[in-house]
C-alpha positions in Angstrom: -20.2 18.6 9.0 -20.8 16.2 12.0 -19.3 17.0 15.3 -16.8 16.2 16.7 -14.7 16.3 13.0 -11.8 17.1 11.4 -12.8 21.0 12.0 -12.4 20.8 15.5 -8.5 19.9 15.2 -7.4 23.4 17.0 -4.2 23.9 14.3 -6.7 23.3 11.4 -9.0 26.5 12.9 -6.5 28.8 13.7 -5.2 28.4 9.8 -8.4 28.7 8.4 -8.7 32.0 10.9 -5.7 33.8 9.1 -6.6 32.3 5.5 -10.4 33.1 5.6 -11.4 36.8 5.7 -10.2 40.0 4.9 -10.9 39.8 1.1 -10.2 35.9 0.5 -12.1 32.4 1.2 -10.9 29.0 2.4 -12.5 25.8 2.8 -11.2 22.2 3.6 -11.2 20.4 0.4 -11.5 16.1 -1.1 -10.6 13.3 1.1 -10.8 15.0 5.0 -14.6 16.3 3.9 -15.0 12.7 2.4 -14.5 10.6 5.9 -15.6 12.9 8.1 -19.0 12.7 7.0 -19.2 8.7 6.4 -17.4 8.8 10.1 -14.2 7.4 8.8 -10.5 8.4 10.0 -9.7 12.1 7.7 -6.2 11.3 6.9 -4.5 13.9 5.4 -6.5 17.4 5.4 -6.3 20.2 2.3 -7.2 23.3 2.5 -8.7 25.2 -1.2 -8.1 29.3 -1.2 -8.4 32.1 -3.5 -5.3 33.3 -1.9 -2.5 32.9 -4.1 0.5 31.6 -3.0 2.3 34.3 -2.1 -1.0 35.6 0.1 -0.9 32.3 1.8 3.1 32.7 2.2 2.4 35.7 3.9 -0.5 35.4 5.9 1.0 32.3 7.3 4.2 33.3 8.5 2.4 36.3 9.8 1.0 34.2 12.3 3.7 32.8 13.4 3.6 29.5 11.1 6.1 28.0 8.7 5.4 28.0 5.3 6.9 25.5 2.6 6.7 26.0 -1.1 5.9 22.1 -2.0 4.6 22.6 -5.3 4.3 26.3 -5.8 4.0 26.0 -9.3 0.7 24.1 -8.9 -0.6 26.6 -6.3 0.6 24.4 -3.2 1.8 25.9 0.1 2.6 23.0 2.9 2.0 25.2 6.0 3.0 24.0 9.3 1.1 24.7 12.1 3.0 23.7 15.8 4.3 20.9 13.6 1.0 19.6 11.9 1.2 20.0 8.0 -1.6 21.4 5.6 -1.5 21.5 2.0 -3.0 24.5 0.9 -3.7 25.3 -2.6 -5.1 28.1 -4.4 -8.6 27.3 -6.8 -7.6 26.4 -10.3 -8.5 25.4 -13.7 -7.1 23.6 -16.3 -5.4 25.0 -19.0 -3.6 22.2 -21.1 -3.4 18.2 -19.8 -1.4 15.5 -21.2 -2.6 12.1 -19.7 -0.1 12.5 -16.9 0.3 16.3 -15.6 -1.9 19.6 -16.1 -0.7 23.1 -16.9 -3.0 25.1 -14.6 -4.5 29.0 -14.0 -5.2 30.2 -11.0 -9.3 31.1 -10.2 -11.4 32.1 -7.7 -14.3 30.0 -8.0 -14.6 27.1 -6.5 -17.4 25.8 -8.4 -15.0 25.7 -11.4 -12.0 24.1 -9.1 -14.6 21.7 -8.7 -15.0 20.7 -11.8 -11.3 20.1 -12.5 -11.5 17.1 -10.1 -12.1 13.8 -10.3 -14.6 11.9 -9.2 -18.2 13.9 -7.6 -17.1 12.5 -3.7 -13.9 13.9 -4.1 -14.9 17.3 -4.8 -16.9 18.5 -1.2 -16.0 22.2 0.5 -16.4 22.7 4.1 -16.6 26.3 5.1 -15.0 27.3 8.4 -18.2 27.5 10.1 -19.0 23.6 9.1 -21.2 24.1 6.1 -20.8 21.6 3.2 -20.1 23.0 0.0 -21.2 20.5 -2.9 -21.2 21.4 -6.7 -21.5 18.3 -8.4 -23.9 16.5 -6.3 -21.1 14.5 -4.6 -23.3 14.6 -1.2 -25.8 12.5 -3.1 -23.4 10.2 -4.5 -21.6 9.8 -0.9 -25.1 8.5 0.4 -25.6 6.3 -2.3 -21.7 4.9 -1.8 -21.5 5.8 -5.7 -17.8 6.6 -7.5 -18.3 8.9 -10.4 -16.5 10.9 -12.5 -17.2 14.9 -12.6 -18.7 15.6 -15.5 -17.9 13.1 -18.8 -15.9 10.3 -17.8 -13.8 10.3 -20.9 -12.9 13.7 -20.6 -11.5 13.4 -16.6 -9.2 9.8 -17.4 -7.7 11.8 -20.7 -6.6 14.3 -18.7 -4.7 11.8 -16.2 -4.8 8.4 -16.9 -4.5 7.3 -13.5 -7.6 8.1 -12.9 -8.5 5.3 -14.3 -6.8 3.4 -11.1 -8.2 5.3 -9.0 -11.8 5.4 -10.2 -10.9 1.0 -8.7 -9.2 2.0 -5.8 -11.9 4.5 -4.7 -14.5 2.2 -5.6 -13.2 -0.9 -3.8 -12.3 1.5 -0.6 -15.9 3.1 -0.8 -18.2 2.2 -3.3 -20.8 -0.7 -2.4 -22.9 -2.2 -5.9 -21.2 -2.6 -8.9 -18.6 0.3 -10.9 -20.4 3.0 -12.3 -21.0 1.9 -15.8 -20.1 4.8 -18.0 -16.8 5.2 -15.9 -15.6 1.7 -16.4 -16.6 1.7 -20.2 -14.9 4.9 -20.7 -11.6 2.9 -18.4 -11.7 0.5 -20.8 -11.6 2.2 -23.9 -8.4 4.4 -22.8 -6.6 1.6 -20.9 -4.0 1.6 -23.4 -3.5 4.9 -21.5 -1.7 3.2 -18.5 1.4 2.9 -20.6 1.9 6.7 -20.3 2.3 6.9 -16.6 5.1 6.6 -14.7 6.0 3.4 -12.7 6.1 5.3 -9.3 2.7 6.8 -9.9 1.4 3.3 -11.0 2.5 1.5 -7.7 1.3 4.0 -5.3 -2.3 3.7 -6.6 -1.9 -0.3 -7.2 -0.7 -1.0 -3.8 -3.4 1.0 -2.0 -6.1 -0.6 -4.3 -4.7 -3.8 -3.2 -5.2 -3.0 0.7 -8.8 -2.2 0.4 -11.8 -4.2 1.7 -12.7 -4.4 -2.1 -9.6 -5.3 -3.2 -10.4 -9.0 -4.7 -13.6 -8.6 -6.1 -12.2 -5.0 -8.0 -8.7 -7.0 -9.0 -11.0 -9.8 -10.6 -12.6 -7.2 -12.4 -9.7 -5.5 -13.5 -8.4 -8.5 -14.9 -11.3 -9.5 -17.0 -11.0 -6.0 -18.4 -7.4 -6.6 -19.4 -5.9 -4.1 -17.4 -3.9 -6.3 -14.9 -1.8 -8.1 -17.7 -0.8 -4.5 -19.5 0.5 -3.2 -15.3 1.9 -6.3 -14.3 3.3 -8.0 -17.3 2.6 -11.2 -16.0 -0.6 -13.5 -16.5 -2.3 -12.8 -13.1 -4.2 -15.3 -10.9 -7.4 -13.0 -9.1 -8.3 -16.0 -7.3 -5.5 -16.7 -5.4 -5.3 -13.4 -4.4 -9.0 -13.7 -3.3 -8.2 -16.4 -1.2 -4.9 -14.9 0.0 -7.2 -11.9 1.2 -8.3 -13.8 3.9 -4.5 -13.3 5.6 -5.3 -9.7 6.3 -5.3 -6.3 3.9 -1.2 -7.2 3.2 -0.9 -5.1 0.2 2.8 -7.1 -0.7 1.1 -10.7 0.0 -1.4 -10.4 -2.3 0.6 -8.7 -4.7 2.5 -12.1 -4.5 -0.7 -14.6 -4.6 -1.2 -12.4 -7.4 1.1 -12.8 -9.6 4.7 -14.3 -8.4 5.6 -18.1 -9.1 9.1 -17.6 -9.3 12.4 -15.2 -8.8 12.0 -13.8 -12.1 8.2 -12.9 -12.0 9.5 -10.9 -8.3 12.1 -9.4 -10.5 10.0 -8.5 -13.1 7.4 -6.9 -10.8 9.9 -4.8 -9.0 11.4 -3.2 -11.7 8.1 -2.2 -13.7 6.2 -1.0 -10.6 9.4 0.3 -8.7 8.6 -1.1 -5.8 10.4 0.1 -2.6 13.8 -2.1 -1.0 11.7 -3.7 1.5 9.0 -4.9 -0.7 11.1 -6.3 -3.4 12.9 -8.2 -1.0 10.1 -9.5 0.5 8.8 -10.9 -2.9 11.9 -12.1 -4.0 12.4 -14.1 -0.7 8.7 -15.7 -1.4 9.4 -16.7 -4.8 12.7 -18.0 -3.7 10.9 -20.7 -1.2 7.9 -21.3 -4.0 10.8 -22.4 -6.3 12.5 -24.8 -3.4 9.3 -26.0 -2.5 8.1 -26.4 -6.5 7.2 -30.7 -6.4 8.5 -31.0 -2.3 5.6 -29.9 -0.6 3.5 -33.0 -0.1 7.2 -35.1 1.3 7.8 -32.5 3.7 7.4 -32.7 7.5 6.7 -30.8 10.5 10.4 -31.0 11.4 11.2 -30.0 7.7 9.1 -27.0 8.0 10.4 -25.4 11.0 13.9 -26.1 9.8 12.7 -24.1 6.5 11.5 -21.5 8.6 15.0 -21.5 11.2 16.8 -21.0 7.9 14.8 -18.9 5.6 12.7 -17.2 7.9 9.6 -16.9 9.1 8.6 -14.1 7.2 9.0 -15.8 3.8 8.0 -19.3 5.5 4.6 -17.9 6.5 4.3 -16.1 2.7 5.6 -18.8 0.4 2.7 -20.8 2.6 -0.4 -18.3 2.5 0.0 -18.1 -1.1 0.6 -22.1 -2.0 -2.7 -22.6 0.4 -4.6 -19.9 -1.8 -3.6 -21.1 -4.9 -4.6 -24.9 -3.8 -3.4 -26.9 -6.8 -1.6 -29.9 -7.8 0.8 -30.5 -4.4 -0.8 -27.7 -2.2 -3.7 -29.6 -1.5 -4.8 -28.8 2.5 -4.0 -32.1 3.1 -0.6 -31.4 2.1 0.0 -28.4 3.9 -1.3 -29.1 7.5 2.8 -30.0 8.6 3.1 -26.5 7.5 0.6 -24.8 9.0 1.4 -26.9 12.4 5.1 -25.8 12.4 4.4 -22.1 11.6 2.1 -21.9 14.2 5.1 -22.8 16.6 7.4 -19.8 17.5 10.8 -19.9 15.5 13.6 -21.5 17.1 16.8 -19.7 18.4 20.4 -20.9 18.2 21.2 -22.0 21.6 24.9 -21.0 21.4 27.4 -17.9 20.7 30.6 -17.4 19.9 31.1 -17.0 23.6 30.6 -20.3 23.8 33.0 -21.9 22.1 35.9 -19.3 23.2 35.4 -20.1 26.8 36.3 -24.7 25.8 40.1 -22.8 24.4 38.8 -22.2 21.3 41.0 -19.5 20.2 39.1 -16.5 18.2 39.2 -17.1 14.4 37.5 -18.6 11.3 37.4 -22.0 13.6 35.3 -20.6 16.0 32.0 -20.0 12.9 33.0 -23.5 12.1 32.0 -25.3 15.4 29.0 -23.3 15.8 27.9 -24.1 12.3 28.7 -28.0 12.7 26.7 -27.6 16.1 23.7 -25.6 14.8 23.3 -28.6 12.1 23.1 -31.1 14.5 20.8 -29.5 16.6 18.5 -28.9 13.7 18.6 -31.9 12.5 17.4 -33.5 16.0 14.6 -31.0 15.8 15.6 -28.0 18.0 15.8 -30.1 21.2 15.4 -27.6 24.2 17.2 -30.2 26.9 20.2 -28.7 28.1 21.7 -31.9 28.0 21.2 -32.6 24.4 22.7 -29.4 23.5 26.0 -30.0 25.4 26.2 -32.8 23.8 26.3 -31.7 20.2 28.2 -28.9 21.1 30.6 -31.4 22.6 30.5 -33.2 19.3 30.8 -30.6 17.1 34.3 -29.5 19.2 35.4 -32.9 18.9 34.8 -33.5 15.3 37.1 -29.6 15.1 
């Protein structure tokens, strides 16, 4: 392992000091291994043991650490050491799979709890003392930036179809050439796989696949390979999201280029992939402005986009724009969208006026009071957010007068 890495995090070597020794192994296990040695960020960090469970149970609040049983059935302890979590788990093997979750045995060799993973980089050990452990020649594949399954590809996606997800998302995050061939032929054969997983699962792997540096090039791919239409269940557009890529790795805004025109297809996309509160909203307020805008962009203003970004937001604004510019037909020519890009560019106005200041003309509190300031807001958007104090008395004035 290079130095400084992950090993040197101090609550990391005083848990491998209780776990390793004394009869039993541990190693750090997958993605931490991974990153540290192409000299990315590690993320989460797990910990493989021949310990079972209740050994690790033991040992760790022995020491003085707290010890969570996560998912004990599987072999995982969450211990917390001064706060910082590891998930350890002891060495398995499969015993029965489904497509979607494993019935397991515990083991002590870790050259078979290799084997049960899933792709080669994936699968690296790093003993306490910073010597990398590699059964499947995932060290090789790591230098090559090569994703590949353990073993027959075929075999690993049956038993979990999301695998076949991943074996994108890993290779759009860090893979360089082309998919490995006999991965994405086996993908393709058992796509119809997908359909056995469940939404949540589906979304978690979709939306890190679409933040990746990858992500347009591997979403193109998928969809060519008719896997795209079968998770969505909407016709997607790869080239908008291509060009909408260009905003920055916005997992929900490409997700929009990608396949939202209107409320419905926002609807649709929540509810299949189960997406959170906040990112349903945020499509639905997108499609919501594509519909108002649908045959209005090319009349529209400067003044007309800032007041569609006062009133809408400039969250959606700034969406409903980056994916009309990447898609770039019919009305969303550049041409056509340069009032837009001006006015967004602008910081969004604020209402010059409170409630406070209509009370303090003898307004008395009430429904009246929303009234004025609503008649006053209009006219003040309507002469384009003036700033001069003057102006703004003046249509406050007005909007008093008129009651």
């Amino acid at each position: 392992m290079p130095s400084p890495s992950v090993l040197d995090i101090p609550e990391l070597r005083r848990l491998l000091a209780v776990l390793d020794g004394d009869g039993e192994e541990a190693r750090v296990v997958g993605g931490a291994v991974r990153n540290a040695l192409l000299g990315l960020p590690h993320g989460d960090v797990d910990v493989a043991t021949t310990a079972l469970p209740a050994e690790v149970t033991r040992r760790a609040e022995a020491a003085g650490f707290r010890a969570l049983p996560t998912g004990v059935e599987h072999g995982t302890v969450t211990v917390l050491v001064d706060h910082h979590p590891f998930e350890v788990t002891t060495l398995r093997e499969d015993v029965e799979t489904d497509g979607r979750r494993a019935v397991v045995a515990f083991g002590r060799d870790f050259s078979h709890d290799a084997q049960r993973r899933d792709f080669t980089i994936n699968a690296l050990y790093a003993r306490p003392d910073g010597e990398v452990v590699d059964h499947v020649g995932g060290l090789a594949d790591l230098a090559l930036r090569r994703v590949r399954f353990i073993g027959d590809a075929e075999t690993r996606i049956r038993e979990d179809y999301l695998r076949i997800l991943r074996l994108f998302r890993f290779t759009a995050e860090y893979g360089e050439g082309p998919l490995d061939p006999e991965a994405l032929r086996a993908s393709i054969r058992l796509r119809a796989g997908l359909a056995r997983l469940s939404s949540e699962r589906v979304r978690a792997e979709l939306m890190k696949l679409l933040a990746t540096r990858r992500a347009p090039e591997l979403a193109r791919i998928l969809a060519e390979c008719g896997f795209l239409d079968r998770i969505l269940g909407l016709a997607p557009d790869p080239h908008a999201m291509a060009a909408a890529a260009s905003a920055g790795a916005d997992p929900v805004l490409r997700l929009a280029a990608l396949a939202v025109r209107v409320r419905e297809d926002a609807g649709l996309l929540a509810q299949r992939l189960r997406l959170s509160n906040q990112e349903a909203e945020r499509l639905d307020a997108c499609a919501a402005l594509l519909e108002a805008l649908h045959g209005r962009v090319a009349s529209l203003s400067v003044q007309d986009w800032r007041a569609l970004a006062y009133r809408r937001g400039a969250g959606p604004a700034r969406d409903a724009l980056a994916v009309l510019a990447a898609r770039e037909t019919g009305e969303a020519r550049p041409d056509a969208l340069r009032p837009a890009f001006a006015a967004l560019a602008e910081p969004v106005p604020v209402r010059p006026w409170t409630g406070r200041a209509v009370l303090a003309h003898g307004v008395p509190a009430g429904p009246r009071v929303g009234a004025i300031l609503a008649r006053a807001e209009e006219l003040w958007i309507a002469a384009g957010f003036p700033d001069d104090p003057g102006q703004r008395d003046a249509m406050l004035a007005q909007a008093l007068a008129e009651g």
